[in-house]
C-alpha positions as CSV (number, residue, x, y, z in Angstrom):
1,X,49.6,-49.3,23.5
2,X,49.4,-46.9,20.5
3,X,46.4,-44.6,19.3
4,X,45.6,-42.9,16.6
5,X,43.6,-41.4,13.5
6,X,43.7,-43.0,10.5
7,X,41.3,-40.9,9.2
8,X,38.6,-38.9,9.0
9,X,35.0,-39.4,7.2
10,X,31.9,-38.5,6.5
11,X,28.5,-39.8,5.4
12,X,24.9,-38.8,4.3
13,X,22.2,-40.1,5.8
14,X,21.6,-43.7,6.2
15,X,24.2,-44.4,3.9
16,X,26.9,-47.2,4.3
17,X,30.7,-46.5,3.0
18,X,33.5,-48.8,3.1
19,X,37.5,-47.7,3.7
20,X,40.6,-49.9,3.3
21,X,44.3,-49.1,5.1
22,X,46.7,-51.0,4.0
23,X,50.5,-52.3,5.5
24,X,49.9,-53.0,9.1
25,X,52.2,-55.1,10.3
26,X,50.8,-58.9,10.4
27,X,52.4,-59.4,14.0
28,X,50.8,-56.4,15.5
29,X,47.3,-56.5,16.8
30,X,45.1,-53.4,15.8
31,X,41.6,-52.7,17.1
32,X,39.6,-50.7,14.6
33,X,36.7,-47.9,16.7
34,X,34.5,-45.2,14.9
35,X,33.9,-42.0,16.7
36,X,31.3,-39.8,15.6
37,X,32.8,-36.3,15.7
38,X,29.1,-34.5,14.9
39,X,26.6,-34.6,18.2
40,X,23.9,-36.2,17.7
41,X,21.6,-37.6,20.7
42,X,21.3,-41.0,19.2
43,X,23.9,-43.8,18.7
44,X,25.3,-42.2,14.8
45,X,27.5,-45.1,13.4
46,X,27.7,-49.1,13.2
47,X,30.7,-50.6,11.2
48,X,32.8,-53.7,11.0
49,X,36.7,-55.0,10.1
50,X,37.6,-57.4,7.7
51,X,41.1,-58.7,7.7
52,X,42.4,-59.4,4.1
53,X,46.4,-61.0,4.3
54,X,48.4,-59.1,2.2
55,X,51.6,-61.4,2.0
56,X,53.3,-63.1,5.5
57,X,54.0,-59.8,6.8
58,X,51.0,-57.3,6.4
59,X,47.5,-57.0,6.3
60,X,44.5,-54.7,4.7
61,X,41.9,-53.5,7.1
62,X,38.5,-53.1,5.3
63,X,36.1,-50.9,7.4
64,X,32.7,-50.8,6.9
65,X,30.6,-47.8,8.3
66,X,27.1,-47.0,8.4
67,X,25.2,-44.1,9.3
68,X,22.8,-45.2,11.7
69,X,20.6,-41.7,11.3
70,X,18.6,-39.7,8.9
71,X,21.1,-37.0,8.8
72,X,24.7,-36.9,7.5
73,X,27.7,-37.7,10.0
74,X,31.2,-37.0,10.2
75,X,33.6,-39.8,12.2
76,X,37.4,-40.5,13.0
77,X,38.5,-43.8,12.2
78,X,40.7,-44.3,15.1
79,X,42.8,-47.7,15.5
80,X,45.1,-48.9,18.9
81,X,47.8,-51.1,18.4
82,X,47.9,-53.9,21.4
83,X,50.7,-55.8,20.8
């Protein structure tokens, strides 16, 4: 398995942002995970993945994220590839 950053954002409060990464291999299988890199005591983010097909052999990731508090966040969109 592979880990990584893909990158690194940020958002004001209770505001919703979306990200796209592009040329991942079709064949590989990528989880998509936000960690919140400011503390909070609270649960900070939500988000979701859509998978748009690029051609046969790569796809577009489309990340939603929303801040899930009343003050801004920062996060690390962090993937693992499983196979």
């Amino acid at each position: 398995m592979t880990t990584g950053v893909q990158f690194i954002g940020s958002l004001a409060a209770n505001q919703t942002q979306r990200w796209f990464t592009f040329n991942w291999p079709a064949v590989w299988h990528v989880v998509w995970y936000m960690v919140p890199t400011s503390p909070q005591t609270v649960p900070e983010v939500n988000w979701s993945v859509a998978v748009e097909r690029q051609d046969a052999n790569y796809c577009t990731y489309w990340l939603t994220v929303s801040n899930l508090t009343g003050t801004p966040v920062t996060f690390e969109g962090r993937y693992a590839i499983l196979a």
